[in-house]
C-alpha positions as CSV (number, residue, x, y, z in Angstrom):
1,X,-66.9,-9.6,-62.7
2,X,-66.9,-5.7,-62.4
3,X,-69.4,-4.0,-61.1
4,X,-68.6,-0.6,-62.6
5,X,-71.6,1.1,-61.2
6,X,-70.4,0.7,-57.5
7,X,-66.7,1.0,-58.0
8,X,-67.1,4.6,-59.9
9,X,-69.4,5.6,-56.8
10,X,-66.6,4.2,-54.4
11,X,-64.1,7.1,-52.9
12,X,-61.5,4.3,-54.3
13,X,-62.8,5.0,-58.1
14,X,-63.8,8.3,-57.9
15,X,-60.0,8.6,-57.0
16,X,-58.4,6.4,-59.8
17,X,-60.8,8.1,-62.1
18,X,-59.8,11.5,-61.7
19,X,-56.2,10.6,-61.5
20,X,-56.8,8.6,-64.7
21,X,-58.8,11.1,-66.9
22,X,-56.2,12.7,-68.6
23,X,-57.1,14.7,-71.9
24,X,-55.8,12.4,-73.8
25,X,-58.2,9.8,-71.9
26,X,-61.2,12.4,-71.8
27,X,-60.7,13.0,-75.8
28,X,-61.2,9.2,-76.4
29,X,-64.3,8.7,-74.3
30,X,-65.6,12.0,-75.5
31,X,-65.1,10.3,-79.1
32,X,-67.2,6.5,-77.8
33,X,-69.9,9.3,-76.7
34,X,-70.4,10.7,-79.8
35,X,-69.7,8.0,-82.1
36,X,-71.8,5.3,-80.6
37,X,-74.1,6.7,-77.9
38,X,-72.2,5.1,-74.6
39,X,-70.8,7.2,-71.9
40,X,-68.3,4.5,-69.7
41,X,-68.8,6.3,-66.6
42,X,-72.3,6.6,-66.3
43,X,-73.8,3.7,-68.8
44,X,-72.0,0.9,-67.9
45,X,-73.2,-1.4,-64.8
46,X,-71.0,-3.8,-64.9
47,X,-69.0,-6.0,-66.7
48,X,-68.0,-10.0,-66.5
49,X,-64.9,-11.3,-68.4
50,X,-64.9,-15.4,-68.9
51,X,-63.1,-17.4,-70.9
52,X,-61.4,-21.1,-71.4
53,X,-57.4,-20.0,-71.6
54,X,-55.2,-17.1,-71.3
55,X,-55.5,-15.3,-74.9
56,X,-57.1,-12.6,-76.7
57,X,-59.4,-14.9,-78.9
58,X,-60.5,-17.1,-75.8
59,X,-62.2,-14.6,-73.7
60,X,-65.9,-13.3,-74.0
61,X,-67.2,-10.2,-71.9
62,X,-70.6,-9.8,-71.2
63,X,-71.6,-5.5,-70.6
64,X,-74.7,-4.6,-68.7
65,X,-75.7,-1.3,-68.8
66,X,-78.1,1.5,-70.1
67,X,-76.9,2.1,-74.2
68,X,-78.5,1.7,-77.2
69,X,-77.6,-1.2,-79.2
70,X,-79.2,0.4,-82.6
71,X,-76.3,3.4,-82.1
72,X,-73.8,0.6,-81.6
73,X,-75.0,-1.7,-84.4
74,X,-74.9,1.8,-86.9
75,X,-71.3,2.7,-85.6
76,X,-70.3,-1.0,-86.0
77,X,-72.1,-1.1,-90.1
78,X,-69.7,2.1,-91.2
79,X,-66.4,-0.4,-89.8
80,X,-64.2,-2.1,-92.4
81,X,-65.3,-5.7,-92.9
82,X,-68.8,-5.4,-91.5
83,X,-71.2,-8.1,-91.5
84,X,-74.2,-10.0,-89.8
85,X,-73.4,-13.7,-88.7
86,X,-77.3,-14.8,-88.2
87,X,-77.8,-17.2,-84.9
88,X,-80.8,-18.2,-84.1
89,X,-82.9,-15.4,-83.5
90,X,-80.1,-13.4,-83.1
91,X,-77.8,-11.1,-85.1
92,X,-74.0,-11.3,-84.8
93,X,-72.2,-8.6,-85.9
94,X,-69.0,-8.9,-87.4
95,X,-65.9,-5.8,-87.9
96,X,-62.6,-6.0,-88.7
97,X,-60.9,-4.7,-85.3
98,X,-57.7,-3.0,-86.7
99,X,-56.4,-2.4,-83.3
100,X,-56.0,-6.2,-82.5
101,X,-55.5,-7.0,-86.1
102,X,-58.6,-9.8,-85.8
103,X,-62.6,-10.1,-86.9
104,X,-64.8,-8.4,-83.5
105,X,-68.0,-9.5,-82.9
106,X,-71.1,-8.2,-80.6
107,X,-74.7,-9.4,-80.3
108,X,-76.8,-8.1,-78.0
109,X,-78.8,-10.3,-76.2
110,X,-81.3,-8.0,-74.1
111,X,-82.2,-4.5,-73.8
112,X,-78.3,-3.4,-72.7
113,X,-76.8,-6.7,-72.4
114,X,-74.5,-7.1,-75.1
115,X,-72.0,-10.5,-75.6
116,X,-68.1,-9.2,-77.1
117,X,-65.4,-11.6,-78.0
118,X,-62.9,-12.0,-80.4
119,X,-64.2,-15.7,-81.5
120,X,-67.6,-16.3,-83.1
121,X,-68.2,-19.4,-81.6
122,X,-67.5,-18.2,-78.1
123,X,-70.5,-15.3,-78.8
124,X,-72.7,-17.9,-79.3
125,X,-71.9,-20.2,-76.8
126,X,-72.3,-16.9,-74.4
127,X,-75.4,-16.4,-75.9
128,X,-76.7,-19.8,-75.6
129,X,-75.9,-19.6,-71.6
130,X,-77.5,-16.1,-71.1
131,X,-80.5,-17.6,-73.1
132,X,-80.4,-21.0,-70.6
133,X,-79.5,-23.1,-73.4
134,X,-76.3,-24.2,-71.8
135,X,-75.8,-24.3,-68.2
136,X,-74.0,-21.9,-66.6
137,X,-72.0,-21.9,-63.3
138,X,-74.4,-23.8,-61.4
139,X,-75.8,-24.5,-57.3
140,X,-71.8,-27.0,-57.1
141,X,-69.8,-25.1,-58.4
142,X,-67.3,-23.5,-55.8
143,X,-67.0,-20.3,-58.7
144,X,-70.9,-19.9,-57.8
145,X,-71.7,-16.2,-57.7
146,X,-73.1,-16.1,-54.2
147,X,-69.5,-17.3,-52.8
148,X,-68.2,-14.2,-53.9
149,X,-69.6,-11.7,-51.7
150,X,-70.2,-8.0,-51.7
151,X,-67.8,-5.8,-53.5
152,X,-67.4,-4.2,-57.0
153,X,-64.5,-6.7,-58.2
154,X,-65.0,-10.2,-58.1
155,X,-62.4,-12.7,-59.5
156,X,-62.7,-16.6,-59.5
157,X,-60.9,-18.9,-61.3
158,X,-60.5,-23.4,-61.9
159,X,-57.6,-24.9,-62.9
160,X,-59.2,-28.3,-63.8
161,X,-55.8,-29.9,-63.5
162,X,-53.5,-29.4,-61.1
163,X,-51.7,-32.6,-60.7
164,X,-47.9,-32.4,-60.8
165,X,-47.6,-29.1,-60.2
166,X,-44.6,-28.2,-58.2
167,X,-42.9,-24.5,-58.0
168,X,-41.4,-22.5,-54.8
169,X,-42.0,-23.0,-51.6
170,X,-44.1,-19.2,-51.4
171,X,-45.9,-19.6,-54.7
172,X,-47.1,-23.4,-54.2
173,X,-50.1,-23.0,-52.7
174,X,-51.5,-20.3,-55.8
175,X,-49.9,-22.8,-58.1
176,X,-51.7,-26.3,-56.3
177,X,-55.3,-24.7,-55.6
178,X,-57.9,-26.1,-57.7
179,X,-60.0,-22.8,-57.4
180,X,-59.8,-19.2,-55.8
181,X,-62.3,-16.3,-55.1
182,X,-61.4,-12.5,-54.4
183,X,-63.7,-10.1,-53.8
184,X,-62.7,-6.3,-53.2
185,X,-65.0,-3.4,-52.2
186,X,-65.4,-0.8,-49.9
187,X,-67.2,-0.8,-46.7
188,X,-66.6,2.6,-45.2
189,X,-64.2,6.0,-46.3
């Protein structure tokens, strides 16, 4: 989880971000402005990446913010390989993402919530938690949100088995834990 909002009003992002803007940089988000409506440093709130395994079809990130979905879904209808995967009441969209060589897929699940992934099926199972039709990281879970703390970057992770696992003496205890938390933020300049 990345709260974008509160890291870009941090001294620690306004830092990275002016170091990072370059006019190569400022050309590219000038060109997501125009094209679809979004402007990533000041219309995205945050952002939570999930997935199952390491890969780039297992993952799903879920973007909160303040952008119009219809400018999103137009850009999205003029992209090679467009089409709607209907779900539910829902409406998947579907592009052929030449950068990653693979289908893309969106659907937006509230007013500036939208669900991204590079597998169909993972959209809709994110779709199906955000609408409480599959549970979610729950009240047990040692991943729940409220053991994470204040910050802007949150990062929790479950390896559901972790029997057998050896390794050196200095990396065992990453390698051996069942679960992990980090939180980072700033308190004070």
């Amino acid at each position: 989880y990345a709260d974008i909002a509160s890291f870009l009003g941090s001294q620690l992002g306004g830092l990275i971000v002016k170091d990072a803007v370059t006019n190569q940089v400022q050309a590219r988000l000038d060109f997501v402005r125009q094209a679809i409506g979004v402007d990533p440093l000041k219309d995205l709130a945050s952002v939570t990446l999930y997935g199952d395994a390491y890969g780039d079809k297992s993952g799903v990130a879920v973007v909160r913010g303040t952008f119009a979905s219809d400018k999103v879904e137009t850009f999205l209808k003029a992209a090679e390989g467009y089409e709607i995967v209907a779900y539910g009441n829902r409406n998947i969209h579907k592009w052929n993402d030449k950068i990653h060589n693979r289908p893309g897929y969106v659907s937006f699940a509230s007013p500036g919530v939208a669900v991204v992934g590079g597998d169909v099926d993972k959209v809709k199972a994110g779709l199906d938690v955000l609408d409480g039709r599959k549970p979610c990281l729950g009240a047990a879970s040692n991943l729940k949100a409220d053991s994470i703390g204040a910050g802007f970057l949150a990062v929790s992770a479950l390896k559901a088995d972790s029997g057998g696992i050896g390794g050196q003496a200095h990396a065992s205890v990453l390698q051996n834990a069942n679960w992990m938390t980090l939180s980072a933020g700033e308190t004070a300049g």
